[in-house]
ROSEMAR-5706 format. One record per residue (C-alpha): residue in one letter; x, y, z; residue number from 1. Coordinates in steps of 0.5 Angstrom, whole numbers, plus 500, padded with zeros to 3 digits. Layout:
ROSEMAR-5706
resn px py pz resi
a X Y Z NUM $
...
This chain:
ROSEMAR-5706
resn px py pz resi
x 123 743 411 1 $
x 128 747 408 2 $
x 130 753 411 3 $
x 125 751 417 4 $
x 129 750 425 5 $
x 129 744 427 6 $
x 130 745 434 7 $
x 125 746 440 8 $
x 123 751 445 9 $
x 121 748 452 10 $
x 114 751 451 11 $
x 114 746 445 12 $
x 116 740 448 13 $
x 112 741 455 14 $
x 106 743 450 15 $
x 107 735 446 16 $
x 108 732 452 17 $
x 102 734 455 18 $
x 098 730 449 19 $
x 100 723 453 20 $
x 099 725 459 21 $
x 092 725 457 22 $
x 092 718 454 23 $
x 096 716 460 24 $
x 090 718 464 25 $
x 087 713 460 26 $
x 092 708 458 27 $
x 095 707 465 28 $
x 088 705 467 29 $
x 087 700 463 30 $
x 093 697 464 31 $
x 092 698 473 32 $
x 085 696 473 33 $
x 081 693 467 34 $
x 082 686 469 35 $
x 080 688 476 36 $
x 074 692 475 37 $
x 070 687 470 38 $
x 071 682 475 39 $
x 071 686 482 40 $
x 067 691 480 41 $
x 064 690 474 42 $
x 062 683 476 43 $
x 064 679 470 44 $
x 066 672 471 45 $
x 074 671 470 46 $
x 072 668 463 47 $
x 068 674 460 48 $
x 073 679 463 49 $
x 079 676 459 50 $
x 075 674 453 51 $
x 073 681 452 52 $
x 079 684 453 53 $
x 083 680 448 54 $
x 079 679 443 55 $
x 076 687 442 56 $
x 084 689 443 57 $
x 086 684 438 58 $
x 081 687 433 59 $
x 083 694 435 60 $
x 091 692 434 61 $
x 091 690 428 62 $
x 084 692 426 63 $
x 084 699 428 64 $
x 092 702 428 65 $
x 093 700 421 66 $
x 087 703 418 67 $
x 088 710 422 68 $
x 095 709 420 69 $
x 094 709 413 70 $
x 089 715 414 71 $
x 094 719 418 72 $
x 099 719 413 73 $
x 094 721 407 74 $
x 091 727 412 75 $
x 093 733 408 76 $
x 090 740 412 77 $
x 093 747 414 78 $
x 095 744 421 79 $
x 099 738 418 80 $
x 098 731 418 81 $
x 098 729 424 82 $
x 096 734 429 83 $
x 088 734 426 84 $
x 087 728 429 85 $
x 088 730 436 86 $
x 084 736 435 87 $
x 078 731 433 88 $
x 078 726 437 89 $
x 080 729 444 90 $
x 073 730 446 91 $
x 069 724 443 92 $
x 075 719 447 93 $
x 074 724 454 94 $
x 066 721 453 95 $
x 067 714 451 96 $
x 073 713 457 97 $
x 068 715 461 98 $
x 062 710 458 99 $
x 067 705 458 100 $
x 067 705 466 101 $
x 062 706 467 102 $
x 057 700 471 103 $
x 049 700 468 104 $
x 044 695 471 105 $
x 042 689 468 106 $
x 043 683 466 107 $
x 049 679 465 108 $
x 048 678 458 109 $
x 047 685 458 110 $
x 053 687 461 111 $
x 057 683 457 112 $
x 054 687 450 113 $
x 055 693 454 114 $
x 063 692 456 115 $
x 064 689 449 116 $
x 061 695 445 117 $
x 065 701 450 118 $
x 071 697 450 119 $
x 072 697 442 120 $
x 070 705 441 121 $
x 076 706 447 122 $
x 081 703 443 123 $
x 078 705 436 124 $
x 078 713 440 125 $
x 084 711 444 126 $
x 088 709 436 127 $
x 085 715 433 128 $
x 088 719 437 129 $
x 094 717 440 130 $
x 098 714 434 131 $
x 097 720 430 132 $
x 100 724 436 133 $
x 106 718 437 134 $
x 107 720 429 135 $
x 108 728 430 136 $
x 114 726 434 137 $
x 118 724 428 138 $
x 115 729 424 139 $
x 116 735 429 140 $
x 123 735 428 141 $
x 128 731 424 142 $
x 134 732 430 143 $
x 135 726 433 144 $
x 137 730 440 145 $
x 132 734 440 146 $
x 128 727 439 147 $
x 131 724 445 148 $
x 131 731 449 149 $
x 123 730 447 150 $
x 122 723 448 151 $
x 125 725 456 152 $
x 120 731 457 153 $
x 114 727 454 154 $
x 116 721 459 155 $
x 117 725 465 156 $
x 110 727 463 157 $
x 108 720 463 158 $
x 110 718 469 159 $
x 106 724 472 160 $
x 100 720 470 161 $
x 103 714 471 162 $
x 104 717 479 163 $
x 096 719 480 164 $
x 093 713 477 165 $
x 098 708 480 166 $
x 098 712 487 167 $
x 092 715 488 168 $
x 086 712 484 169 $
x 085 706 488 170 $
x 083 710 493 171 $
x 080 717 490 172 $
x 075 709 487 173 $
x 074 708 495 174 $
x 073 715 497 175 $
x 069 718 491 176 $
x 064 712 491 177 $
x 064 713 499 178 $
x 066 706 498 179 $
x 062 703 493 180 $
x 067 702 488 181 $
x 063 703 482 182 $
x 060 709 484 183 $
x 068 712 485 184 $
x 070 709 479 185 $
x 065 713 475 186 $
x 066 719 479 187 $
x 074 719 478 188 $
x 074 718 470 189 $
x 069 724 469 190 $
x 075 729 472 191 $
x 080 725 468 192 $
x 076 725 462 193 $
x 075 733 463 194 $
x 083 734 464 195 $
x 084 730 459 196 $
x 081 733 454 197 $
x 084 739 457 198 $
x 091 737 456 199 $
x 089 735 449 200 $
x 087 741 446 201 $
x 093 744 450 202 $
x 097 740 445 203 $
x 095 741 439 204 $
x 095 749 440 205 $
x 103 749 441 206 $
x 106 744 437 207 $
x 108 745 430 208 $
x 110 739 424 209 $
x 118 741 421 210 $
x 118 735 417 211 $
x 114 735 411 212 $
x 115 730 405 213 $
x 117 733 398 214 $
x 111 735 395 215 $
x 112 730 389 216 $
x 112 724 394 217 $
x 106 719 392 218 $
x 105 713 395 219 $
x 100 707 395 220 $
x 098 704 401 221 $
x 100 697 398 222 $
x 106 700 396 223 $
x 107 703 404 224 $
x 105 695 406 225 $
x 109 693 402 226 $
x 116 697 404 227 $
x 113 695 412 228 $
x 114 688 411 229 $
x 120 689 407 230 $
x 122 693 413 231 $
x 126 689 418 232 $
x 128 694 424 233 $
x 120 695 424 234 $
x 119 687 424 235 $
x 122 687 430 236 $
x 120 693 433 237 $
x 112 690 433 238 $
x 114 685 435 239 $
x 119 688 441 240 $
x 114 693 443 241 $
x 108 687 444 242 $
x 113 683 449 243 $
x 113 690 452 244 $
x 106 691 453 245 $
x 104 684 456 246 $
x 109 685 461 247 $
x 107 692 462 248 $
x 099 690 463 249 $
x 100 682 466 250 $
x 105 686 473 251 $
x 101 693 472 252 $
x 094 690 472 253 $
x 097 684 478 254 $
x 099 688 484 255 $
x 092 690 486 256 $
x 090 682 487 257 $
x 097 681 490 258 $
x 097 686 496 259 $
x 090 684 497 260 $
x 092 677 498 261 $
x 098 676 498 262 $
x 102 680 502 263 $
x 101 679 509 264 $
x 097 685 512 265 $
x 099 685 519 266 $
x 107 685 517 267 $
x 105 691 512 268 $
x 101 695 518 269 $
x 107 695 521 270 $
x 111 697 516 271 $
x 107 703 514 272 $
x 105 706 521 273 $
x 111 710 521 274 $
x 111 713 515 275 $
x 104 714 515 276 $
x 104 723 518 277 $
x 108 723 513 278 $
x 103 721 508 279 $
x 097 722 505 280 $
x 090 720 508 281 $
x 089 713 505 282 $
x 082 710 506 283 $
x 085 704 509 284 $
x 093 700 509 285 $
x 092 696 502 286 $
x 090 702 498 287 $
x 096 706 502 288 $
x 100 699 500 289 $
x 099 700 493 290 $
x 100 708 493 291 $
x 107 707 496 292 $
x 109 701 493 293 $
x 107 704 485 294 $
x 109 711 488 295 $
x 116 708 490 296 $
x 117 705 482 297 $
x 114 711 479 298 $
x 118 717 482 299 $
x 125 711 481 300 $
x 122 711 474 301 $
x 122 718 473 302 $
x 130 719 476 303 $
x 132 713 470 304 $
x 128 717 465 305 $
x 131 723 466 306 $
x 139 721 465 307 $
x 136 715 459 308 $
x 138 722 454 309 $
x 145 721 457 310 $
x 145 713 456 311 $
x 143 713 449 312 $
x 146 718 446 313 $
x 152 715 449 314 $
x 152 708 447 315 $
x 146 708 441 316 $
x 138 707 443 317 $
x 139 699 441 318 $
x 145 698 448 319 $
x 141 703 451 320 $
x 134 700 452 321 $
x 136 692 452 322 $
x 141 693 458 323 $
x 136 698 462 324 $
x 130 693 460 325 $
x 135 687 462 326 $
x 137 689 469 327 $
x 129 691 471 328 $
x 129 684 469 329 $
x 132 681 474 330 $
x 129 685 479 331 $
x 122 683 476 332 $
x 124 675 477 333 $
x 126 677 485 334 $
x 118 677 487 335 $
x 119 670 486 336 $
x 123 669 492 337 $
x 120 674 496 338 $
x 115 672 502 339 $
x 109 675 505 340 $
x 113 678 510 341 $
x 118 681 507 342 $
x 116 688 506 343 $
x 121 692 506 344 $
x 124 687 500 345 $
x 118 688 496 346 $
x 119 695 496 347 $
x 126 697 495 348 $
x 126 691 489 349 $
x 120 694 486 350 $
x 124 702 486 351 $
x 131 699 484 352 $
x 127 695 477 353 $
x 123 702 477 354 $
x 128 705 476 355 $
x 132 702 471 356 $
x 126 700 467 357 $
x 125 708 467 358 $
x 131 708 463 359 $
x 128 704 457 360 $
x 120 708 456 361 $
x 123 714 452 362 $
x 128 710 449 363 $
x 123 705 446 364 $
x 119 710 443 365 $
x 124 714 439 366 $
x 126 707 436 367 $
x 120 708 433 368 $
x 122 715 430 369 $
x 128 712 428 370 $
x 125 706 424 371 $
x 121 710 420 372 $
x 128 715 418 373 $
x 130 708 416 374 $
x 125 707 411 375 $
x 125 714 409 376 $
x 133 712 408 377 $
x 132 706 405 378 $
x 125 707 400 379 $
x 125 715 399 380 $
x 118 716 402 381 $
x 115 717 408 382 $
x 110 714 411 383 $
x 110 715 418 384 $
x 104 714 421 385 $
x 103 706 418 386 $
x 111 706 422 387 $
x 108 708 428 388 $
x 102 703 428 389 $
x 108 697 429 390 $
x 108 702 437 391 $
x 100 702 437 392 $
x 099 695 434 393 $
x 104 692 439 394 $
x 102 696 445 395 $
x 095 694 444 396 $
x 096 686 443 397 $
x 101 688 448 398 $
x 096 691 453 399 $
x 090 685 450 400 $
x 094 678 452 401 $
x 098 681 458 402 $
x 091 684 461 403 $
x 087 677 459 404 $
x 092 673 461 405 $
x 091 676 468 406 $
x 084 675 469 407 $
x 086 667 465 408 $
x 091 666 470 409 $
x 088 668 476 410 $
x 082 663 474 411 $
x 086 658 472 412 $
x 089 658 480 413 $
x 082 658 483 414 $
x 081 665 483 415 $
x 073 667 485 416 $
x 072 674 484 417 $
x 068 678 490 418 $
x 070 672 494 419 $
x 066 672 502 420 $
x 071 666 504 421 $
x 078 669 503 422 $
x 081 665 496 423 $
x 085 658 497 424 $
x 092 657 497 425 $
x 092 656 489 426 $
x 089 662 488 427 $
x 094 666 492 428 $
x 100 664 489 429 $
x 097 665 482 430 $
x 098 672 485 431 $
x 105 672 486 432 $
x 107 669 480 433 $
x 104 674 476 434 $
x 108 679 478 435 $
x 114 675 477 436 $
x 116 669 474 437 $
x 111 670 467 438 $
x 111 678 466 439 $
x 119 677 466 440 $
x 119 672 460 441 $
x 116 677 455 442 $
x 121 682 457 443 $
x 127 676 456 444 $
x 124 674 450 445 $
x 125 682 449 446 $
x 131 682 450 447 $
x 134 677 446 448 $
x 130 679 439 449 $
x 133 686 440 450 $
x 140 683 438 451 $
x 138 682 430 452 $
x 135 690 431 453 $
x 141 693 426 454 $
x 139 701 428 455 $
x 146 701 432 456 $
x 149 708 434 457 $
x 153 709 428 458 $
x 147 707 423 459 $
x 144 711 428 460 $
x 148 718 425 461 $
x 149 716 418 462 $
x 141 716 417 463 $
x 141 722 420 464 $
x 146 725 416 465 $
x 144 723 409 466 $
x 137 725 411 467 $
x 139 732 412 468 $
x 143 732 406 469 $
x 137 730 401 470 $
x 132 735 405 471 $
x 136 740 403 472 $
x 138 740 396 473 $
């Protein structure tokens, strides 16, 4: 690092940012629609879908992340540590996201093997590809600045990916499959899967690694587990980040069932007409609801994210992220009093929690990057892949409860997946508890722990400061 720059041209972080625009491609399907194409679609019952969404995504979380993280940080290459990894997986993920939704005939025991198998090679691909990417953020520089700076270009790009799977899939689904959702499914992830690999590449060519470990650092892995365990902030960040993620994935993967059952149709006909010539041709209202209701949260999202540098350079990322996550809160747990006719409420809720839920996503990752400087400061070794594995551990037990809990609560209200008769009352208020009450929980819960993260803005400058000075000398 001695000698090296450690500011970043705009090339180099659009180039870094471009590498989650592809996971999220991947990512943000998982979130928005897993639970509702194995039962809508796939056609596993309520039970095998959150069965399997669970138990491979605990394997994969707490399986699969430790293992790439210990193999990353102990990767030595011309390239770096981190960034072959993204060079090697971007094809191999590209092929199994599309196997992964894809709908062979055959039995339902056969269907069941198949779903378990595709799914675990994603999350296995998906881990080796985007922990080491996570962890080149907090070796890409040692400025915490340019790391905030970083962190808001790589969101924007997030929410790009968020915007189109969240706004337009849905009916990109219908379309392509000229209504057979399979057919459409299959279809519109082959093209994701082919830019995605794209962007991929695009990443590991115009990234490079400035913090490298001195030369005489050795360390072994129980010695790396060992200073994980030890390491409070990285405790609490796992567990933070896995309260994050259940929220993430029960709401994301919940709207489609609450505008499909919920909402009242002929209020939100109503509603829409007069924006429709202003607005891209939907194959009907409620994939054109789901659009603009994800649309309105994402572009609001995108606005909190571009001033959240502001925020946490000003108060420090711990009161930036718990006061934004806080607020989004509120607004979450105000669906609950929302009627079926109250479109216009629903929608401006859900852009104000956008919003200030946009201002927290970047923050969230840089106190990643920052937990790992606080070992490095504490141990004088760094191992920061195995710290970035407490964000992809957290993100896929995250994404496992929230994502099963979906289908498991839906079950339980009655819910019958490809109902002919329309679903009872139970089941349709089950709808509108998963996009209220139980996803704010999880955050709240979030909020509370962050209160014993002792990373504050003036540790925040004291770690950076003493870092430089050992690097240098």
């Amino acid at each position: 690092m001695n000698g090296i720059s450690q500011k970043l041209s705009v090339g180099e972080k659009i180039g870094y940012s471009l590498g989650d625009l592809a996971a999220n491609l991947v990512f943000q399907t998982l979130v928005t629609y897993l639970a509702y194409f194995y039962t809508d679609i796939y056609g596993l019952d309520t039970k095998h879908a959150s069965a399997v969404i669970l138990s491979v995504g605990l394997v994969a979380a707490f399986g699969f992340n430790p293992l790439i993280g210990a193999l990353a940080d102990r990767t030595r290459s011309k390239w770096g540590k981190f960034r072959p990894w993204i060079l090697w997986t971007a094809v191999p993920l590209g092929v199994v996201a599309i196997l992964a939704f894809t709908t062979p005939g055959g039995s339902d025991q056969w269907k069941l093997i198949y779903a378990i198998i595709t799914y675990s090679l994603l999350l296995l691909l998906y881990a080796a590809n985007n922990l080491p990417y996570s962890a080149l953020s907090g070796v890409i520089t040692g400025d915490m600045k340019e790391r905030n700076s970083m962190s808001s270009y790589r969101f924007v790009a997030v929410m790009f990916s968020q915007f189109f799977v969240q706004v337009f899939m849905y009916n990109f689904i219908i379309k392509a499959g000229g209504g057979d959702k399979a057919v459409g499914m299959s279809k519109v992830m082959t093209v994701l899967a082919i830019i995605g690999t794209i962007m991929l590449l695009i990443c590991f060519f115009t990234t490079k690694e400035r913090v490298v470990p001195k030369a005489e650092q050795k360390s072994t892995l129980k010695e790396d587990l060992s200073d994980l365990v030890k390491n409070k902030p990285w405790i609490i960040m796992l567990v933070t980040t896995t309260l994050v993620f259940i929220t993430l994935a029960m709401k994301g993967g919940s709207y489609v069932y609450y505008f499909e059952n919920y909402v009242d149709k002929a209020e939100l006909t109503a509603f829409l007409d007069p924006f429709k010539k202003f607005l891209p041709t939907f194959e009907n209202d409620t994939s054109l609801s789901l659009g603009v209701f994800n649309g309105g949260g994402i572009l609001a999202g995108l606005v909190g994210i571009m001033i959240s540098q502001k925020f946490a350079n000003k108060f420090g990322k711990r009161n930036a992220f718990m006061a934004s996550l806080f607020i989004s809160t509120l607004f979450i747990i105000c669906f609950y009093f929302l009627s079926a006719q109250s479109i216009g409420l629903i929608f401006v809720i859900q852009i104000l929690h956008g919003f200030f839920y946009g201002i927290s996503t970047p923050i969230l990752w840089t106190m990643i990057a920052d937990v790992a400087d606080f070992s490095e400061w504490k141990t004088n070794r760094r191992a920061t892949a195995i710290i970035f594995s407490a964000m992809m551990v957290g993100l896929k037990a995250g994404l496992s409860i929230g994502s099963a809990l979906v289908s498991w609560i839906l079950g339980s209200y009655g819910y019958v997946p490809k109902s002919s008769i329309g679903q009872t009352e139970s089941a349709i208020n089950g709808t509108k508890m998963l996009v209220s009450v139980y996803p704010a929980i999880p955050f709240l819960l979030a909020v509370a722990l962050l209160f014993l993260y002792e990373i504050n803005k003036s540790k925040e400058l004291q770690i950076e400061s003493d870092l430089k000075a050992r690097r240098i000398s």
